[in-house]
TIDRENLUM-62852 format. One record per residue (C-alpha): x, y, z; residue in one letter. Coordinates in pm, whole numbers, padded with zeros to 5 digits, always signed. Layout:
// residues N
XYZa ...
//
This chain:
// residues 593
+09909+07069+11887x +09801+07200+12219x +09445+07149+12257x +09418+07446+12441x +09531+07619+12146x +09306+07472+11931x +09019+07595+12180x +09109+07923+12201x +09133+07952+11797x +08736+07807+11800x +08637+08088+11917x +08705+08395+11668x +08667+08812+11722x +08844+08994+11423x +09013+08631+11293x +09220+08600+11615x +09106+08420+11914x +08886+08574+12187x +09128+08525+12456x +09355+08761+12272x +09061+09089+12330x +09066+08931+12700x +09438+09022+12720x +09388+09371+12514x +09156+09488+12756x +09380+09387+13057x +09644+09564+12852x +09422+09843+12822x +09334+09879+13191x +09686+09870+13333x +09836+10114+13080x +09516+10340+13156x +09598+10309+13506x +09922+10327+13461x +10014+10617+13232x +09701+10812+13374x +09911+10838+13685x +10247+10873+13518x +10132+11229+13385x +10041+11360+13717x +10382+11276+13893x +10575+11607+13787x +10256+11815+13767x +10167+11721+14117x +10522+11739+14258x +10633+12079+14144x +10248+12266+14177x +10266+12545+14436x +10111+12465+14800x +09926+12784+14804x +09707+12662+14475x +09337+12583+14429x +09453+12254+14383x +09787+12249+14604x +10083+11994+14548x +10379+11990+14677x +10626+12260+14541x +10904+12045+14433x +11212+12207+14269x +11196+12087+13929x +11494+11952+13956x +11408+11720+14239x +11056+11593+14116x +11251+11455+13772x +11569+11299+13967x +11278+11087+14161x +11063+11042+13856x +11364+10924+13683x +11430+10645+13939x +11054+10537+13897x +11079+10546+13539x +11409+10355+13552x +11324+10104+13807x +10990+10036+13596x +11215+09854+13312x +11430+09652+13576x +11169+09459+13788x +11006+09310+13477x +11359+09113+13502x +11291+08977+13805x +10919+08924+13752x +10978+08691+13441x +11154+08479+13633x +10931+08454+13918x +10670+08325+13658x +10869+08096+13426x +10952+07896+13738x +10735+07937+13990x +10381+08095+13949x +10365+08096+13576x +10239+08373+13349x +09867+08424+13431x +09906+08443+13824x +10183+08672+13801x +09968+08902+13575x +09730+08908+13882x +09972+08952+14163x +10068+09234+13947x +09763+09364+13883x +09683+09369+14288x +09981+09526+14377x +09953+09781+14148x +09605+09863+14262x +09753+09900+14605x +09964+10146+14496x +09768+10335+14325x +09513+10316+14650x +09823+10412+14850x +09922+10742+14625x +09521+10884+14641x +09574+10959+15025x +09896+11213+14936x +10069+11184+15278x +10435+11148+15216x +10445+10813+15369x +10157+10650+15099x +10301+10861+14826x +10646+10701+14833x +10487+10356+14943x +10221+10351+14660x +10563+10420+14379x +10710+10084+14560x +10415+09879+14496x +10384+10033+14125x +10739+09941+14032x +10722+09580+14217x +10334+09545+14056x +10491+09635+13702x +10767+09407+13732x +10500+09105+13732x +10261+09243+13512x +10503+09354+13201x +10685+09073+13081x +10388+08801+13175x +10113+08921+12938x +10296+08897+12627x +10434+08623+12726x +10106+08458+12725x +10046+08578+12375x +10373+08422+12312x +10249+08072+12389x +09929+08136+12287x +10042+08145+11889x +10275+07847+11923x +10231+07687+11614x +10075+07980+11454x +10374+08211+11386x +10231+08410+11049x +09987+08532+11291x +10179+08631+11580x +10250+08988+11411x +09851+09051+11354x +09830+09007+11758x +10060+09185+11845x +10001+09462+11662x +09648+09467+11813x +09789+09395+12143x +09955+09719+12083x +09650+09931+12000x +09523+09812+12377x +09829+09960+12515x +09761+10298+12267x +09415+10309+12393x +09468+10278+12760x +09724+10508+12751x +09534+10803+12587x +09221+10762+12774x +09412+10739+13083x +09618+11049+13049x +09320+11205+12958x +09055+11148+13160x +09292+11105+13466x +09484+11424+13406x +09155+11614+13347x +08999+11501+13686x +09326+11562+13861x +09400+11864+13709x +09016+12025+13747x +08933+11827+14098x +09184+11753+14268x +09471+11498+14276x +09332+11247+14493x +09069+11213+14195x +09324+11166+13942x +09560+10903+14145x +09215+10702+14226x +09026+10631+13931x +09390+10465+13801x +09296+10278+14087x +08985+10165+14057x +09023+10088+13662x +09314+09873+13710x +09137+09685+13966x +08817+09617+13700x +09099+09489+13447x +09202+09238+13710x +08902+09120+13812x +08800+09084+13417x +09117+08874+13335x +09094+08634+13648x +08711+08564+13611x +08794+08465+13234x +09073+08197+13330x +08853+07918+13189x +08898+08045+12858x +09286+08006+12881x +09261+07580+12985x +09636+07555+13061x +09783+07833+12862x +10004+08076+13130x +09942+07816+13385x +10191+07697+13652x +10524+07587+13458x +10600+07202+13431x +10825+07009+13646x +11169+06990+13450x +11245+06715+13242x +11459+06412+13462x +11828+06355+13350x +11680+05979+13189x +11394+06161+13020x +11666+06423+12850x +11913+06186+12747x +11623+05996+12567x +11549+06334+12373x +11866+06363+12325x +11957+06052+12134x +11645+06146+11870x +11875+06518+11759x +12131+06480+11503x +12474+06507+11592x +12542+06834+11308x +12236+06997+11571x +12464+06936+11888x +12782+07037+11746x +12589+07411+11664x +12382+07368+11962x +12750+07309+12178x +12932+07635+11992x +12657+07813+12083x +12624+07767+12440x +12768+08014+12695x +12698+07913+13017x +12733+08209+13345x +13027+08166+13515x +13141+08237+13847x +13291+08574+13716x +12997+08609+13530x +12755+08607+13797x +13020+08807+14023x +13024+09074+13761x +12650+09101+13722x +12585+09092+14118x +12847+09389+14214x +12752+09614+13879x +12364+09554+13969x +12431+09671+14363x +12601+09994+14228x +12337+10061+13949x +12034+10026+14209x +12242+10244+14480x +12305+10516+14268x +11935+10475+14124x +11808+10560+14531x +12079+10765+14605x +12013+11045+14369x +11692+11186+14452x +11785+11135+14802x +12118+11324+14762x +11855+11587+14613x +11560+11578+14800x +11683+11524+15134x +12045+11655+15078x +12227+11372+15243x +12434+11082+15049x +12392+10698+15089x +12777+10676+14925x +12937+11029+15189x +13293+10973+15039x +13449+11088+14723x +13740+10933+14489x +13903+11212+14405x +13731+11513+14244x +13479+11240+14203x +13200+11237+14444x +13104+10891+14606x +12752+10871+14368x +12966+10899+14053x +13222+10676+14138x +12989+10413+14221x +12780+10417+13892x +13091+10427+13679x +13252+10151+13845x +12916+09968+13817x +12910+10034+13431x +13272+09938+13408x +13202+09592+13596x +12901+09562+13322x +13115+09645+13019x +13346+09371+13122x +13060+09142+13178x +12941+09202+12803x +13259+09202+12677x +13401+08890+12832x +13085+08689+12763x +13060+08832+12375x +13416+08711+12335x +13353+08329+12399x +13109+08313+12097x +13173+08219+11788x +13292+08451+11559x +12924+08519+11350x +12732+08497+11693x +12998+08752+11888x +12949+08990+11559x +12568+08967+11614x +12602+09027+11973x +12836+09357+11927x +12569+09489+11627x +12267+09423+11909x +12500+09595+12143x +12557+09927+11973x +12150+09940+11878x +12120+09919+12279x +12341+10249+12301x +12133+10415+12038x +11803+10285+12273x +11941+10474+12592x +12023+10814+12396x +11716+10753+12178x +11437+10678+12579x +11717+11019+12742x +11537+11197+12508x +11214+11070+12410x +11071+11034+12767x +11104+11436+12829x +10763+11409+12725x +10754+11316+13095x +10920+11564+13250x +11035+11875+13089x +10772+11888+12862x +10470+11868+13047x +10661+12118+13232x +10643+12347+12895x +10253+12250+12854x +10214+12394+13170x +10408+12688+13240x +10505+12851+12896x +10177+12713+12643x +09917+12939+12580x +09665+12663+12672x +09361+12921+12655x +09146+12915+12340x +08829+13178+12301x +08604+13242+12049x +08589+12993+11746x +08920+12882+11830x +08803+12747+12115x +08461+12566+11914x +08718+12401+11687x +08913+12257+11944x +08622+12140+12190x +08478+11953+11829x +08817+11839+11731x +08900+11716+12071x +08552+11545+12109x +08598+11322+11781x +08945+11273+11920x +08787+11074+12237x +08438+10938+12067x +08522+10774+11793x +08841+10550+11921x +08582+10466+12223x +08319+10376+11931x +08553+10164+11807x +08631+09975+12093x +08328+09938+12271x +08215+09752+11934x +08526+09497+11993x +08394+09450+12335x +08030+09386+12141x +08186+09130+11938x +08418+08955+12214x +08050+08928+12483x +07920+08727+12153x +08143+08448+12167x +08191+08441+12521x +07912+08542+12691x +07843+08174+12756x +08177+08079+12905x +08289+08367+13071x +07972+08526+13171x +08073+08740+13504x +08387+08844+13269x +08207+09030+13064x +07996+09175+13274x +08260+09340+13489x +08416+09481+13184x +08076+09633+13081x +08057+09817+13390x +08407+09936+13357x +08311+10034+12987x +08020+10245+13117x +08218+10427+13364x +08432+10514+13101x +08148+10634+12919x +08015+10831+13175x +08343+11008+13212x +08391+11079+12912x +08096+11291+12890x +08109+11431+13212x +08383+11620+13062x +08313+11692+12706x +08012+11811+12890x +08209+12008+13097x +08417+12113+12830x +08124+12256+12635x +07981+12435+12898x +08265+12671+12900x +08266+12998+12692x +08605+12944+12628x +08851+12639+12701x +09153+12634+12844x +09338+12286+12738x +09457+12081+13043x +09844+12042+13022x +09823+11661+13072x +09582+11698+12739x +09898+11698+12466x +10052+11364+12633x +09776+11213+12469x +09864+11283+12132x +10150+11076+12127x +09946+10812+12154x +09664+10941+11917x +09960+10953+11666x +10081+10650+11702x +09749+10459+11648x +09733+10712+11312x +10061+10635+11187x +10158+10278+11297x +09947+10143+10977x +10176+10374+10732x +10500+10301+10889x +10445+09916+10868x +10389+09906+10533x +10711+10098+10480x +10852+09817+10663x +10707+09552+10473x +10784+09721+10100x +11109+09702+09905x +11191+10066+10071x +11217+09893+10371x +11547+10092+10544x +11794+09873+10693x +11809+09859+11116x +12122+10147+11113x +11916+10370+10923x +11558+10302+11107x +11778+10393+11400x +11922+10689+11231x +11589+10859+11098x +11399+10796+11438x +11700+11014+11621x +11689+11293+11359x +11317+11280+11390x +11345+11302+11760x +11584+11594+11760x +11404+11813+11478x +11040+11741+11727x +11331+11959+11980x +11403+12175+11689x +11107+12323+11659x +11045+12354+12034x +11366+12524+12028x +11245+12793+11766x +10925+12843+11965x +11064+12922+12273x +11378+13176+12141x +11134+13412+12251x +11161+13368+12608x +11288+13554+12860x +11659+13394+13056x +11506+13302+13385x +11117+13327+13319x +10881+13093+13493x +10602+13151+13237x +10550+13267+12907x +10267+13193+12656x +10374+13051+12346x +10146+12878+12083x +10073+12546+12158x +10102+12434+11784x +10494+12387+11851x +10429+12126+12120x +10154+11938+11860x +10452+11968+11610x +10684+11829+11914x +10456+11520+11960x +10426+11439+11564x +10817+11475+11501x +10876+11256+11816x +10628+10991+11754x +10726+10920+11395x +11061+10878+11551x +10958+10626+11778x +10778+10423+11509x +11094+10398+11362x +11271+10267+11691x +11081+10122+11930x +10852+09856+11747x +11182+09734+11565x +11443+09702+11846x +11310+09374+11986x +11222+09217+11681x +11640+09290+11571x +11698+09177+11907x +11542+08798+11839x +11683+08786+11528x +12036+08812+11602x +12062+08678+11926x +12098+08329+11967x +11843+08106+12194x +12067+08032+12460x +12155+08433+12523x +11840+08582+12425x +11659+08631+12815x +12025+08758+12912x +12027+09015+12590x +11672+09096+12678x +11763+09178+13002x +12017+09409+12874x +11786+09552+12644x +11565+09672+12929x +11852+09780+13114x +11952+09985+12806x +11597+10142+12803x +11637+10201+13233x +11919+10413+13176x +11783+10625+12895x +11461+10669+13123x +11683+10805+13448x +11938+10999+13194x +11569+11146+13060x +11456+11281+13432x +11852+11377+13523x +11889+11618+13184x +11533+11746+13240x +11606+11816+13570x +11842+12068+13452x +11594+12269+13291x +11588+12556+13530x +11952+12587+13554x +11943+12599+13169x +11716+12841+13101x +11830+13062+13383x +12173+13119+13269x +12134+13073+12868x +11695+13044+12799x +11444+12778+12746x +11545+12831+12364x +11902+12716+12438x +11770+12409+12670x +11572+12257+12382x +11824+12317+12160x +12071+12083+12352x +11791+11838+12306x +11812+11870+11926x +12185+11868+11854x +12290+11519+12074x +12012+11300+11919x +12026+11423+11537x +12419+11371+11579x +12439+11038+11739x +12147+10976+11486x +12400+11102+11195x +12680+10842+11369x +12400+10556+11310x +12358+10610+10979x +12728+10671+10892x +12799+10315+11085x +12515+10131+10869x +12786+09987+10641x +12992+09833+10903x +12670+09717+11136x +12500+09564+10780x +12869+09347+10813x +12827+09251+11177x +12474+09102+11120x +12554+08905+10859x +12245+08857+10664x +12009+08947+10888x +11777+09243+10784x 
//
């Protein structure tokens, strides 16, 4: 075994090794930074310019189409950035280029000119794109040899991302929100740069693990290999293999130019009401014609290369396919929580609580940010135990980032408490999703692991009929509104219903889709397939700012009743499709549950 390995495993925080709570609180950091700033984007882009805390008075329909291309372009560079890092830098450099570009950015977005703003969304995406894959990937060769308790990591793993995301949205969106933007866009700065500088002074820990990758193996020193496999290994290993072609390669160049042209041209055609594609084909206009041909080119792609596989691979392949379709319609809906409604937080949720309402909710929302903060300030206790000796400086920088977030948090329960009554900030209710998810995740995966266990057709199914009924009932709470209002004040218990319905339908999808995707896959496919599966995920994040972009128009000439209710019809029927194809999917996976 590695000895690196067997270093790292020496040292023990919760039975996993230390450099594991190293990599949770990077985790932590950069989803902190990152989905502290992701809540501000539409609130900041569509406030009024005449406001005690001015933004820019976007169109609604313009701040989603450019969120959507951020959100979108957020799942494609992690293509590129895995590469980068499997050849070149390997996985623990990349995670620091990533995390310095992404500090940049969020440096760049705190000084609100036009020019920074747009800049600081570059260096986000392009930061992300080396950050995402690298860090897991690390965890990945971390466990080598120790696959029974690769699920325990990354299920804690997954609590750093949970935590980082609800104190970010939090205590980002309340500074922004209550002191100005600039506040908001900075201290995702300035926390993201502490998670860097936290992960690169404990590198010693690591000893090779996510170093630099090794020179390949010579032609001599593979044939040698080669000789020691048995010959029933090559023949599988030979059916198996699928190498690019030219086509192949043509297909994926000329479908990926259209996809990332029509991903810049759209807010552009919006925004600044000129086209990168001025012609039309047809009664199509030049924008449309370029991303279907691009998904036609891509459907031939998949199809062609599906086809050369043997018959139980290609069936595997075509069952992975379809869940991919179910992602995108599954991420065009689930990420409104982006757009459209933080939009509804804001603008139509009575987010003003008085009297002992308002006591309730400041001690309800007060154990809601103490205790998880309790919790993991005792982790950080336990990790300075074992590795205060090796990685002194380390743990001293994330200290000081774990008193600032102390002293934040109450600054404003402080705050909060000071005020006769409270009004709720509308970034507040992003945070339940994740709040939810750390409450849940425990129930749902010991669903998983009983003999109730649902098959991957009918995960898929339940998590869309979840998703559309978390619409539903947004849909029933706002029949009451107006055509054409811009406010209204409805009870904000429908959008805490919302966030419950929607996250127990994401428990049921998202955790599960990559672990079907490694399972049926074959080796030799699987960082193509994964790449798909991101792409997948890219549309239904662009799709998500495009439909929620249409909530003016909507509500306007039907009402914000009828716009929701869109939302809840197309995912519980393609979620009813799922369920009704479980049968013939069950078939196509042969065996694999």
């Amino acid at each position: 075994m590695n000895t690196d390995i067997e270093n790292l495993f020496k040292d023990k925080v919760l039975g996993h090794p230390a450099g594991l709570f190293v990599l949770f609180f990077t985790e932590m950091w950069e989803r902190f930074s990152f989905y502290g700033m992701r809540i501000l984007l539409v609130l900041f882009l569509t406030a009024p310019i005449l406001d005690d805390n001015p933004g820019w008075e976007w169109p609604r329909e313009h701040a989603l189409a450019l969120i959507g291309t951020y959100a979108s372009l957020l799942y494609l560079t992690p293509i590129i950035g895995g590469w980068i890092a499997d050849k070149i830098t390997g996985y623990r450099l990349a995670v620091v280029i990533g995390c310095v570009i992404m500090t940049l950015g969020h440096g760049a977005m705190a000084l609100e000119t036009t020019a920074s703003f747009y800049l600081g969304l570059a260096l986000l995406v392009i930061g992300t794109g080396f950050f995402k894959p690298n860090i897991t990937s690390i965890i990945s060769e971390m466990y080598e040899g120790k696959e029974s308790k690769k699920d325990g990591a990354y299920t804690i793993f997954y609590m750093g991302v949970n935590a980082g995301a609800f104190f970010g949205m939090m205590l980002c969106g309340y500074l922004a929100e209550n002191y100005g933007w600039s506040w908001g866009f900075g201290l995702a700065g300035i926390f993201m740069l502490l998670g860097m500088l936290q992960f690169w002074l404990a590198k010693d820990l690591f000893g090779d693990i996510g170093g630099k990758p090794l020179p390949k193996l010579g032609a001599e020193s593979f044939n040698s290999l080669e000789k020691e496999i048995p010959q029933e290994e090559k023949d599988d290993v030979a059916a198996k293999l699928n190498p690019f072609s030219l086509f192949d390669k043509i297909l994926i160049a000329l479908s990926s130019v259209g996809g990332l042209l029509y991903l810049f041209n759209d807010p552009f055609e919006k925004i600044q009401g000129t086209s990168l594609a001025p012609f039309s084909v047809g009664s199509v206009s030049g924008t449309n014609a370029i991303i279907l041909g691009a998904l036609a080119l891509f459907l031939i792609l998949l199809v062609t290369r599906i086809s050369r596989y043997i018959p139980v691979v290609r069936d595997r392949i075509i069952a992975v396919s379809i869940f991919g379709l179910f992602t995108v319609f599954f991420f065009a809906f689930f990420e409104q929580s982006l757009g459209s409604m933080t939009i509804f937080a804001r603008d139509y949720t009575n987010r003003n609580l008085v009297g002992q309402s308002a006591m309730v909710f400041k001690v309800i929302d007060a154990l809601l940010t103490t205790v998880p903060l309790i919790i993991i300030s005792w982790v950080l206790f336990l990790l300075a135990k074992k590795t205060f000796n090796r990685i002194a400086v380390s743990n001293i920088v994330l200290a000081i980032a774990f008193i600032g977030l102390w002293v934040l948090v109450i600054f404003r329960l402080m705050d909060k408490f000071s005020q006769e009554g409270n009004q709720v900030d509308a970034s507040w209710f992003a945070i339940l999703n994740s709040f939810f998810i750390i409450t849940l995740a425990p129930l749902f995966s010991k669903w998983w692991e009983s003999k109730y266990n649902p098959s991957a057709a009918m995960k898929y199914g339940l998590g869309l009929i979840l998703l559309g009924l978390g619409f539903a009932v947004l849909s029933y709470g706002a029949s009451g509104i107006p055509s054409g209002a811009k406010t209204a004040s409805i009870s904000m218990v429908f959008l805490i219903l919302a966030y419950l319905l929607h996250t127990m339908g994401e428990l049921c999808i998202s955790p599960v889709g990559l672990s079907y995707l490694s399972k049926l896959v074959p080796a030799r496919m699987i960082g193509f397939m994964f790449g798909v599966w991101y792409l997948a995920i890219a549309i239904g994040q662009k799709a998500a700012g495009t439909m929620g972009g249409m909530i003016d128009k909507i509500s306007e000439q039907y009402s914000m009743g009828t716009f929701f209710l869109i939302f809840t019809l197309v995912p519980v029927g393609v979620g009813i499709i799922s369920i009704v194809l479980n049968p013939i999917l069950k078939k196509l996976m042969h065996g694999v549950r």
